[in-house]
N, C-alpha and C positions, 0 to 999 in steps of 0.2 A: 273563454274560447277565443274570442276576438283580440287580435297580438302578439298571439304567440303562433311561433312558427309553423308548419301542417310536419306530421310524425315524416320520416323517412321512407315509409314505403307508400304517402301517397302523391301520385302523380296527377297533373291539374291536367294538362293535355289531353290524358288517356280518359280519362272522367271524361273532361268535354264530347270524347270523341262517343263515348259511351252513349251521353244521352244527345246526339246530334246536333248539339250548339258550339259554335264558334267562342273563340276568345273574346269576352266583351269589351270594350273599349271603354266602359266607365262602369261605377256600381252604384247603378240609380233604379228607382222605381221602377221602370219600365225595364230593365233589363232583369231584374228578380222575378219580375213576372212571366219573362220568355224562359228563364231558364228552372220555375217551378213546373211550364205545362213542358216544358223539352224532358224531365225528368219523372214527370207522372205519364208520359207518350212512351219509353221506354224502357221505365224501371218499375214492374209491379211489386205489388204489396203482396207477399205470402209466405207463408208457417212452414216450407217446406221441411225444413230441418227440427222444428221442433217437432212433427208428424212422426218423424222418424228418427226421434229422442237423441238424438244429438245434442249437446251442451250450445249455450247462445253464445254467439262471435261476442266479444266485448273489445278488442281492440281494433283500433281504425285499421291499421295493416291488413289483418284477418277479413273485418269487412269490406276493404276495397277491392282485397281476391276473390271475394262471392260475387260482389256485384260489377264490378270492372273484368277480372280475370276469368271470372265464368260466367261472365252474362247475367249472371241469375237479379232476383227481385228479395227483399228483405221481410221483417216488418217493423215497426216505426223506430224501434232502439237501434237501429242498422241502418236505416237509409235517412233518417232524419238523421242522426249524428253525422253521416258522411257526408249528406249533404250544409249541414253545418261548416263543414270543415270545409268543401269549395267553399262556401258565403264568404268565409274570417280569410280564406287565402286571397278572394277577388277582392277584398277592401270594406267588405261587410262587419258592423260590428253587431255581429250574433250573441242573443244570450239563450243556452242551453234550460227547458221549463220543463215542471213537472204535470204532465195530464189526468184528470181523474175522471178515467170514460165509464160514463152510467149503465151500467149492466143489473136491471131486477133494483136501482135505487141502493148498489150496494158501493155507490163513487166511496165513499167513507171508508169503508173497508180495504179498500182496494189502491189507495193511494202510490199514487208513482207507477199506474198500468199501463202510460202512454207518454212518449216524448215528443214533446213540440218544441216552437223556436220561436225567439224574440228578434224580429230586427230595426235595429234603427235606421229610419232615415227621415224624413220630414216630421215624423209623429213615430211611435211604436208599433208596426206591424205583426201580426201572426202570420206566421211561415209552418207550412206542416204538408210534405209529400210523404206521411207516412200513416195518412188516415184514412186510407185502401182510396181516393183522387176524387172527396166531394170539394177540396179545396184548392182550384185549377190556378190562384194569384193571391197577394198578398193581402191582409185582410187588417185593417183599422184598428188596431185595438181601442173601440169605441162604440156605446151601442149603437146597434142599426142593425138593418136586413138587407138582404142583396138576394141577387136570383145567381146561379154559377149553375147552368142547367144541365142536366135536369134537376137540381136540385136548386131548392132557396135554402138561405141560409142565414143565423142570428146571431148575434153576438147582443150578450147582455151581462153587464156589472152587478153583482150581485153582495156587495157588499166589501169592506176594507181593499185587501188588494185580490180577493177572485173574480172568477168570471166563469162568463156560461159560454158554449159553442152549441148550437143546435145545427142541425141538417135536416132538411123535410123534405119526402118526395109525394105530392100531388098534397092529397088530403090524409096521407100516413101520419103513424106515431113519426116523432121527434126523436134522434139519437144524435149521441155526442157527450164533449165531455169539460168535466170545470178544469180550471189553471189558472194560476197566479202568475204573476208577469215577473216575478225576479228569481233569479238565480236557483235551481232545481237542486234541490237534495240528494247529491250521486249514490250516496247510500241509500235512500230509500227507491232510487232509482235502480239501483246493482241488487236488490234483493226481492223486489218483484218481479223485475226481468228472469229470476233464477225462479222465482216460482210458478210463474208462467210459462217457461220449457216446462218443467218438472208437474207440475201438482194434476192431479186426477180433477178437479172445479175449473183448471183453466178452461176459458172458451180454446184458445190454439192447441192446446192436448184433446180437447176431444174433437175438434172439427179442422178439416183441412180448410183453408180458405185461399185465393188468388182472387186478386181485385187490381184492375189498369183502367186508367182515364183514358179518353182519344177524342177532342174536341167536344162535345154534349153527349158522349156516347159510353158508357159505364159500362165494362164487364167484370162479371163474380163468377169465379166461379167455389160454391160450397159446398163441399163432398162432392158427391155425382150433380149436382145441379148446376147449369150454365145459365149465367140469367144474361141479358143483354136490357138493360136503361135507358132510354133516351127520353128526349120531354115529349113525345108522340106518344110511349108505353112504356110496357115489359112483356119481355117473351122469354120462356124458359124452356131448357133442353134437358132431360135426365140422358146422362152419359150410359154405355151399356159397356162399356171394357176398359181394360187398361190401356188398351191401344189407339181408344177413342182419346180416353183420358193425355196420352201421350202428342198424342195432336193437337188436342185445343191448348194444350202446355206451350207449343210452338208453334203452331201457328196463330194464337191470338194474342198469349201472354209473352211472347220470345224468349221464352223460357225451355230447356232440354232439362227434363224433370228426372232428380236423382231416383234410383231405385222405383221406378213408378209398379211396377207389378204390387209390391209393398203398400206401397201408396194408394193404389188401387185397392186391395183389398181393408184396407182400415177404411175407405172410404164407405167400401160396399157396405161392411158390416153394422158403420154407426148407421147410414141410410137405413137398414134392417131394424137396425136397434129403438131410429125414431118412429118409421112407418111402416116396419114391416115386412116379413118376406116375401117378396114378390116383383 
């Protein structure tokens, strides 16, 4: 990724203007950092399109028009590659990684279900605005724990070249996912991205999800459920319509949600489907 030119249909400016950061004046630590929380502040993580069985973007052009030309929010094969692609244009050299996020202990199976990023600069960092924003700045690839609140967070070597990502909120289970630090396998990368729009076991086929960072303040929203995170708690809202649903799409996510009556109603159903009519 790093050195080669950005495709023809993406523009650095319009990016910038998207997630509200200026042109930076060098491509340094500190500045990677203001432009992961400038892109986790206005660019959410969500399945919208795979909800509503649509084929995944795979080219950078297709995803700069989602996310630049309509506003909208991806999830991590979309907004992590794009934002790859600002990194390698502003002087970053990015290397594209494979993630393998633990779902039920089945990371094994499931390999190449998450795109993250390698950056160099003093040491090798983790870069990742596309793991719904427990990761607000650049992270050591080295172990240790850090707090990025409301969440703490781990990072641990677990042998040859893998590693471990943990997120913990309060005294909760731990979620997250292993990665190795060199160069990702596109193919094994381009084919579970395809089975993840598609397959009936995906989590994004069966659950809508939207997820946006905003300084210590985390919103989900999953199916009808609106959770709001901060390190004070959690408070949760069950959405009652589509029209409820179509507002918290714009006014928390800045998001103008496709086909939401649709959307709405897959929502209601699986809701039904886990707990029930009522």
């Amino acid at each position: 990724m790093s050195g080669s030119p950005p495709p023809a249909g993406f523009d650095r400016e319009r990016y910038l203007r998207r997630i509200g950061a200026a042109t930076p004046a060098r491509a340094d630590l500190a500045t990677l950092g203001a432009l992961m929380r400038a892109h986790l502040h206005h660019v959410p993580f969500e399945n919208l399109d795979v909800q509503l069985g649509q084929d995944p973007l795979v080219t950078v052009d297709e995803i700069f028009d989602k996310v630049v030309g309509q506003r909208r929010g991806g999830w991590c094969y979309e907004v992590n590659t794009l934002f790859g692609v600002l990194l390698a244009d502003l002087g970053y050299a990015v290397t594209r990684l494979s993630g393998d996020v633990r779902r039920g202990g089945d990371a094994i199976e499931r390999r190449g279900n998450h795109l993250c990023l390698r950056v160099d600069l003093d040491r090798p960092y983790l870069v990742d605005v596309g793991f719904g924003g427990s990761i607000t700045a650049p992270v050591a690839i080295e172990p240790g724990t850090g707090v990025d609140g409301p969440y703490a967070i781990h990072l641990a070597h677990v042998g040859d070249d893998r590693w471990t990502f943990d997120e913990v909120v309060g005294e909760g289970a731990s979620f997250g996912f292993d990665f190795t630090t060199g160069a990702a396998d596109e193919g094994i990368l381009d084919a579970m991205r395809s089975a993840l729009a598609r397959e009936d076991w995906s989590p994004f086929v069966q659950n809508l999800v939207m997820q946006l960072r905003r300084g210590d303040t985390h919103w989900t929203l999953r199916g009808r459920v609106l959770t709001r995170l901060t390190p004070q708690g959690k408070t949760k809202r069950l959405l009652a319509s589509a029209d409820e649903m179509a507002a918290v799409g714009q006014d928390i996510f800045g998001v103008t949600m496709p086909e939401v009556e649709r959307l709405w109603r897959r929502a209601a159903d699986r809701h039904d489907q886990l707990f029930g009519v009522g």
